[in-house]
Every structure is written in C-alpha cells, then in structure tokens.
Steps between C-alpha positions, in 0.01 A plus 500: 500500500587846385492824752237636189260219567514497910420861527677738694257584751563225678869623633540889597778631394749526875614851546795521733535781763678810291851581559609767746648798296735648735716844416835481616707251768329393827677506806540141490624463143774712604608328822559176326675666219705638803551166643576340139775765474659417843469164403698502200733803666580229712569238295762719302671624776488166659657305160743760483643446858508127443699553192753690670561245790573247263857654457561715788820406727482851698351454814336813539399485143333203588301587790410808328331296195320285751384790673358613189399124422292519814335809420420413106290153630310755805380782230368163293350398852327832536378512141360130503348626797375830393355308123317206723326710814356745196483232263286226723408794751059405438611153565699505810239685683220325381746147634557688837139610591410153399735392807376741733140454390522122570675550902187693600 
C-alpha cells in the first residue's frame, strides 16, 4: 500500500517545539569556553614541561620544569572542573536534591 491510497488524515503531521533564537553568548556558553581554554592552556604548558625534563641534568632546571609540570596538570584540573559543574550543572542538582529528598 501506497501513502496516496491510506490517506493522510490518519497521521498528523508531529511538529517539534521551535528552536530558541538567542542574540549573543549566554553566561554559560562562555564559562565553558573559559574552562575549554584552561583546559587546553593546560595541556600545552603541561606537554611543554614534560618535554623539557626529558633532557634536563640541572637540578634547579629540573625542579623548576616540574614546578611548572605541576601547575600545567592543576589549570587542566580547574578547567575540567569549571567545563563539567557548568556543563552537567541541571544534572548535579537535580542528583543531589534527589538525595536529600529521599533522607526526609
């Protein structure tokens, strides 16, 4: 059987919800692009400093790139951080009030 013979009464057409038009950035569009740039800051900074262990035989050199080591894998920390609480922000709440909802 064809669509033509079935008729098309039979099925209404499903009209979706309309997308949001928005006019400029929202504030939460921005803090993940914030976090996805400390995220990748970090990484740089962090492959860099690994790089320059490999050959170092100066001892202060040495601490200095781990210093800087240390500090390249806590800005990806904070941006990881920063991308997932604004990211998954709805669903975290919605997981912690169902915990606290379920005590009382």
């Amino acid at each position: 059987m064809s669509d033509e013979e079935t008729g098309n009464d039979d099925f209404p057409d499903f009209k979706g919800k309309p997308d949001v038009e928005e006019d400029g950035f929202t504030t939460s569009e921005i803090g993940i692009s914030i976090g996805f740039i400390l995220l990748i800051a970090g990484f740089i900074l962090g492959l860099i400093r690994l790089m320059a262990l490999n050959g170092e035989t100066n001892q202060a050199d040495f601490n200095n790139n781990l210093e800087q080591l240390y500090l390249g894998y806590l800005i990806m920390f904070v941006g990881i951080l920063i991308t997932t609480v604004i990211g998954f922000g709805g669903m975290f709440k919605r997981t912690i009030s169902s915990f606290t909802s379920s005590q009382d």
